[in-house]
PyMOL commands that place a pseudoatom at each C-alpha (Angstrom):
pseudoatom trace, name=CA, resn=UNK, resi=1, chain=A, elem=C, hetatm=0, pos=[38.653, -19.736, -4.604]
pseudoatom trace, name=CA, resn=UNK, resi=2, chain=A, elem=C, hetatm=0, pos=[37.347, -16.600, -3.265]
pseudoatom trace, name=CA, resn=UNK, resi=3, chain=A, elem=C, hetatm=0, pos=[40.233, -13.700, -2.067]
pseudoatom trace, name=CA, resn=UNK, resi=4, chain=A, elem=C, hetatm=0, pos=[39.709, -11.458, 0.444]
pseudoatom trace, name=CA, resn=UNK, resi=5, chain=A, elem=C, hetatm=0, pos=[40.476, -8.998, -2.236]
pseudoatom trace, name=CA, resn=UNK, resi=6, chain=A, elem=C, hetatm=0, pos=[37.556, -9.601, -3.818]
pseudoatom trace, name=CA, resn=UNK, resi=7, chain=A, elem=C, hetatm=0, pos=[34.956, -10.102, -1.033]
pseudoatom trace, name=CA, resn=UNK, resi=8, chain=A, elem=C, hetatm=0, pos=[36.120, -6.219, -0.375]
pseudoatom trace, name=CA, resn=UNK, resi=9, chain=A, elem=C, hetatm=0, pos=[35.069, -5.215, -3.769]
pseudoatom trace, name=CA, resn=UNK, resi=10, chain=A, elem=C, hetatm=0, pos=[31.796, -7.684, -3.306]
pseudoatom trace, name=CA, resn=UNK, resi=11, chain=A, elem=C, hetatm=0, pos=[30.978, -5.529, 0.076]
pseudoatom trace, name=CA, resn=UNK, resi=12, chain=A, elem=C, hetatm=0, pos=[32.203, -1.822, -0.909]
pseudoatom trace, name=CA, resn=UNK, resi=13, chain=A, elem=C, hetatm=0, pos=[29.618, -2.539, -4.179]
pseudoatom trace, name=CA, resn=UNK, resi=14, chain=A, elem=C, hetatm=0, pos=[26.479, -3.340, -2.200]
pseudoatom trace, name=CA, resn=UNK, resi=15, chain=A, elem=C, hetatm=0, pos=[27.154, -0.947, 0.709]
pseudoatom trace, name=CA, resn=UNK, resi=16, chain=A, elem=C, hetatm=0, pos=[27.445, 1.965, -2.664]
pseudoatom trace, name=CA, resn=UNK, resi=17, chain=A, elem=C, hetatm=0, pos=[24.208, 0.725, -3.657]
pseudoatom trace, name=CA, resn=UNK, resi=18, chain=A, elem=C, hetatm=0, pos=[22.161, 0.493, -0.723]
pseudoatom trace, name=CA, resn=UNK, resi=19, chain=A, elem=C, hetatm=0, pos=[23.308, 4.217, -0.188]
pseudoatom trace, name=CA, resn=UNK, resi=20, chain=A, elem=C, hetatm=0, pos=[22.137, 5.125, -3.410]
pseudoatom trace, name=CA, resn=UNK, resi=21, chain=A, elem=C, hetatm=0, pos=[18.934, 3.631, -3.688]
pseudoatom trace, name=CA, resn=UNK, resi=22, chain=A, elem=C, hetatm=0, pos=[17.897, 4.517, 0.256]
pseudoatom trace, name=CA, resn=UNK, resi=23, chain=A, elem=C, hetatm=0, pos=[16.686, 2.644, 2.981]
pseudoatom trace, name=CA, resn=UNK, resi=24, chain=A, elem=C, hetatm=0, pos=[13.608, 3.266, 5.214]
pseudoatom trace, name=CA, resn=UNK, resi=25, chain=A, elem=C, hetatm=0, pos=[16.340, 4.530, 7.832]
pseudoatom trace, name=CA, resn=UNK, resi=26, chain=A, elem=C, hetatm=0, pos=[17.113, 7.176, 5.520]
pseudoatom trace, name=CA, resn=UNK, resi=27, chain=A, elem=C, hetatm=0, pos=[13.693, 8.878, 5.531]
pseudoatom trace, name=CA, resn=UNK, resi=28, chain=A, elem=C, hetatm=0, pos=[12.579, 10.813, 8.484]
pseudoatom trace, name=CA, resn=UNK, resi=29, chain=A, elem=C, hetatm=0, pos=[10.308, 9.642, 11.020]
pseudoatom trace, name=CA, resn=UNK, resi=30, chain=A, elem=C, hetatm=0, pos=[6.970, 11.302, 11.511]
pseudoatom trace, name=CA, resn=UNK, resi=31, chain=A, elem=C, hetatm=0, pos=[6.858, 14.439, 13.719]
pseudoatom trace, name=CA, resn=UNK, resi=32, chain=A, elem=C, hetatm=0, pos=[3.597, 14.230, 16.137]
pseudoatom trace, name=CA, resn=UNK, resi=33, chain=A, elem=C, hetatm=0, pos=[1.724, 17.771, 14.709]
pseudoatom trace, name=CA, resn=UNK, resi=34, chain=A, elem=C, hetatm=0, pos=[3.243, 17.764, 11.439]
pseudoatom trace, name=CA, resn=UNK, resi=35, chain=A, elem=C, hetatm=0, pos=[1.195, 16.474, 8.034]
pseudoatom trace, name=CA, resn=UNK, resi=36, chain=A, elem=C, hetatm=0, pos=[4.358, 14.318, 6.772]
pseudoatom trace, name=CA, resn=UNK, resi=37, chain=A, elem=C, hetatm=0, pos=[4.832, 13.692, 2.874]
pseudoatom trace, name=CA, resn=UNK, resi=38, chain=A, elem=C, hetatm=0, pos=[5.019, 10.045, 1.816]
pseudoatom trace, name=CA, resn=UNK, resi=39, chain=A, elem=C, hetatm=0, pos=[8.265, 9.617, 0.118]
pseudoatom trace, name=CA, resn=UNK, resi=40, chain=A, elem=C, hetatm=0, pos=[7.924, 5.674, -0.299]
pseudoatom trace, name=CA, resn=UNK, resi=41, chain=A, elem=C, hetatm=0, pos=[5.959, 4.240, -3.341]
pseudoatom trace, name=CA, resn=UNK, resi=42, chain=A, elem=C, hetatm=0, pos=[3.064, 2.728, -1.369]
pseudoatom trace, name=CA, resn=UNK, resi=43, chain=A, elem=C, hetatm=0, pos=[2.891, 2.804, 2.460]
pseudoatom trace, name=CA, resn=UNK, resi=44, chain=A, elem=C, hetatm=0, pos=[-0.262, 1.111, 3.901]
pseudoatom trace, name=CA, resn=UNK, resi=45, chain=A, elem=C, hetatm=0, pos=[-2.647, 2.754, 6.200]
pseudoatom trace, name=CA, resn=UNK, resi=46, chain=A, elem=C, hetatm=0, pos=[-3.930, 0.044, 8.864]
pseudoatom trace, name=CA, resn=UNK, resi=47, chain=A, elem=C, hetatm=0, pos=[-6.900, -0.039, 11.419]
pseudoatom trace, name=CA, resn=UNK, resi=48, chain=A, elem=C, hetatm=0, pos=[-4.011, -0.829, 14.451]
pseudoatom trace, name=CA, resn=UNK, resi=49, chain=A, elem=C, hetatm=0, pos=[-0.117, -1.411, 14.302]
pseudoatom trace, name=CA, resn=UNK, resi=50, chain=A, elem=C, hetatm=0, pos=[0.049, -4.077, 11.354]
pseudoatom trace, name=CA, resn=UNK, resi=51, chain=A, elem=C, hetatm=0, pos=[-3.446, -4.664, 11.378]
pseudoatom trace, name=CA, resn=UNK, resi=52, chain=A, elem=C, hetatm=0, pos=[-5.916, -4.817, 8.733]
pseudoatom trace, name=CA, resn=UNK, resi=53, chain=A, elem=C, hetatm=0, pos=[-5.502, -2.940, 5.552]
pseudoatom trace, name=CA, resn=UNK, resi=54, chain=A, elem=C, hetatm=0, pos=[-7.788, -0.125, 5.248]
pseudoatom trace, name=CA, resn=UNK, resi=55, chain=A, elem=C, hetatm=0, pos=[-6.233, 1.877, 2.289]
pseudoatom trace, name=CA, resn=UNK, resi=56, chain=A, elem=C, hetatm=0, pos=[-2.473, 3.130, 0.334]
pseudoatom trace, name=CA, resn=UNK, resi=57, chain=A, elem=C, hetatm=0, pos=[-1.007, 6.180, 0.485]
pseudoatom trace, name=CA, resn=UNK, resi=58, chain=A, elem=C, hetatm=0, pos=[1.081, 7.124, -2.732]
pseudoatom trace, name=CA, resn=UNK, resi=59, chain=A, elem=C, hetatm=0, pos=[4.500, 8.984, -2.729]
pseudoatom trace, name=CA, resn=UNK, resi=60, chain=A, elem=C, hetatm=0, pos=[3.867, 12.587, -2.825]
pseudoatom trace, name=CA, resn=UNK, resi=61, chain=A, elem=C, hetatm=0, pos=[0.348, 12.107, -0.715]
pseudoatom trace, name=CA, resn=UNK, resi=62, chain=A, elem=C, hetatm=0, pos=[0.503, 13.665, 2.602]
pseudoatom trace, name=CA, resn=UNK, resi=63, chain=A, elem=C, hetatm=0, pos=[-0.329, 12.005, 6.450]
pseudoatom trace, name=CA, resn=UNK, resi=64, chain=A, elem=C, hetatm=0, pos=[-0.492, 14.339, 9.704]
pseudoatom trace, name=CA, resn=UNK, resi=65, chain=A, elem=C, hetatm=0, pos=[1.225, 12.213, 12.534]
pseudoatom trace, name=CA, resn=UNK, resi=66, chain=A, elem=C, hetatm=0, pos=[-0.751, 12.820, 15.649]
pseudoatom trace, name=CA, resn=UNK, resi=67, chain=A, elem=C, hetatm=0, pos=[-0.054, 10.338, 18.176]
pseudoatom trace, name=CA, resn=UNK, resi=68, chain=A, elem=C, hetatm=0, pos=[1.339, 7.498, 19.833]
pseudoatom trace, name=CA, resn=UNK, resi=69, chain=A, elem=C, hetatm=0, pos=[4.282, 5.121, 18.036]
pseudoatom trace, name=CA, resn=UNK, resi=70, chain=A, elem=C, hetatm=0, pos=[3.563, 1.850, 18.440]
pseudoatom trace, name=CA, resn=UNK, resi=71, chain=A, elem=C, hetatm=0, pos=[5.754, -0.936, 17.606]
pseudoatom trace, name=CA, resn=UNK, resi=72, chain=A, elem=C, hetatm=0, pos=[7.277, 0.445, 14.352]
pseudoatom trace, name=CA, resn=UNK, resi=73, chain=A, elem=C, hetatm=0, pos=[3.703, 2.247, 13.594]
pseudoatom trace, name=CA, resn=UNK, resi=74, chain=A, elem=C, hetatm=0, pos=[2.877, 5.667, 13.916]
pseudoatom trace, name=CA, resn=UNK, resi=75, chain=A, elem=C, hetatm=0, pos=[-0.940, 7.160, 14.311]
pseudoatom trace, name=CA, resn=UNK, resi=76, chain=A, elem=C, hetatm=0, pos=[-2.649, 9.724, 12.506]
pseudoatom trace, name=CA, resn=UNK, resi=77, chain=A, elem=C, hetatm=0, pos=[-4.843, 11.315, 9.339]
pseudoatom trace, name=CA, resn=UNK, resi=78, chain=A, elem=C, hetatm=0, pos=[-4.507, 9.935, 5.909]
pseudoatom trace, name=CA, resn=UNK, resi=79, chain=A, elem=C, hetatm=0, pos=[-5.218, 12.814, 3.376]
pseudoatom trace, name=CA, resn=UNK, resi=80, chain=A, elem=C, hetatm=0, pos=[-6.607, 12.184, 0.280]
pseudoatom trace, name=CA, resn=UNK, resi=81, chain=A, elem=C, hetatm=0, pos=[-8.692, 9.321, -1.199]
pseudoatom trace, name=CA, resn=UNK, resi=82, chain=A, elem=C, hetatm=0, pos=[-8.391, 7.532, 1.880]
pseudoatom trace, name=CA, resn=UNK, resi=83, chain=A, elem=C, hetatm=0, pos=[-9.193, 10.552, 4.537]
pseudoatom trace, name=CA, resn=UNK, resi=84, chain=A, elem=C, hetatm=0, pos=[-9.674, 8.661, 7.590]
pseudoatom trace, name=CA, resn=UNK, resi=85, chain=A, elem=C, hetatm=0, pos=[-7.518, 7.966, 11.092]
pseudoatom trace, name=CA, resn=UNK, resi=86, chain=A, elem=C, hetatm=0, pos=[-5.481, 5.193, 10.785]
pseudoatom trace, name=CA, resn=UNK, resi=87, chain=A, elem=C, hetatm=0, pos=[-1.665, 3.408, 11.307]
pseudoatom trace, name=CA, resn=UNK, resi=88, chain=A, elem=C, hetatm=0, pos=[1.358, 3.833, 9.301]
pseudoatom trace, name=CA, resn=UNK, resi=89, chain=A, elem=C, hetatm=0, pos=[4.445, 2.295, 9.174]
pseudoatom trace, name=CA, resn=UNK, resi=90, chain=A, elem=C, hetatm=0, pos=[7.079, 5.420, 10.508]
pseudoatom trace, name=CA, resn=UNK, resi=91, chain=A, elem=C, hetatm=0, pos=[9.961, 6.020, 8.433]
pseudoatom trace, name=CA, resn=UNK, resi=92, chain=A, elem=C, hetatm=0, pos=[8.389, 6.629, 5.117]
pseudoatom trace, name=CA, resn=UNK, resi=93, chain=A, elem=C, hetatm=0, pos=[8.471, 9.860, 5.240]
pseudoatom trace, name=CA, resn=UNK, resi=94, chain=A, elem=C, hetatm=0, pos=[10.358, 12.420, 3.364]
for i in range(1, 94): cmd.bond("trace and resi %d" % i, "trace and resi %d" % (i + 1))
show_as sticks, trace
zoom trace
């Protein structure tokens, strides 16, 4: 039999651990004009708003956020290896 007691314990332990490891609603979301720094491990860089894959930015790799949000997604320039225009997933960003 499960006490109440201990459900409490059960809840305050994954609520201290979810704070601890972050969430995607931690990190910032892109600013339009700003060249944003990747603070996830891998965030994919799509040809529309979960479209096809067209490359990975890295934590620590930088992407300027120049337009429109769309759907979750946010538009803009990929630096590095990838260096093209493309869709990211906002909130990956430190």
């Amino acid at each position: 039999m499960v006490t109440w007691h201990g459900c409490a314990a059960a809840l305050v332990t994954v609520v201290a651990t979810v704070a601890l490891t972050g969430t995607p609603a931690a990190a910032d979301n892109g600013t339009v004009g700003v060249r944003e720094t990747v603070c996830a491990q891998d965030l994919f860089v799509r040809t529309t708003p979960n479209g096809a894959w067209m490359g990975t930015l890295y934590q620590g790799q930088t992407f300027l956020v120049e337009g429109p949000r769309s759907g979750g997604y946010v538009y803009g320039f990929a630096y590095g290896h990838i260096n093209r225009r493309g869709w990211v997933q906002d909130g990956w960003f430190c």
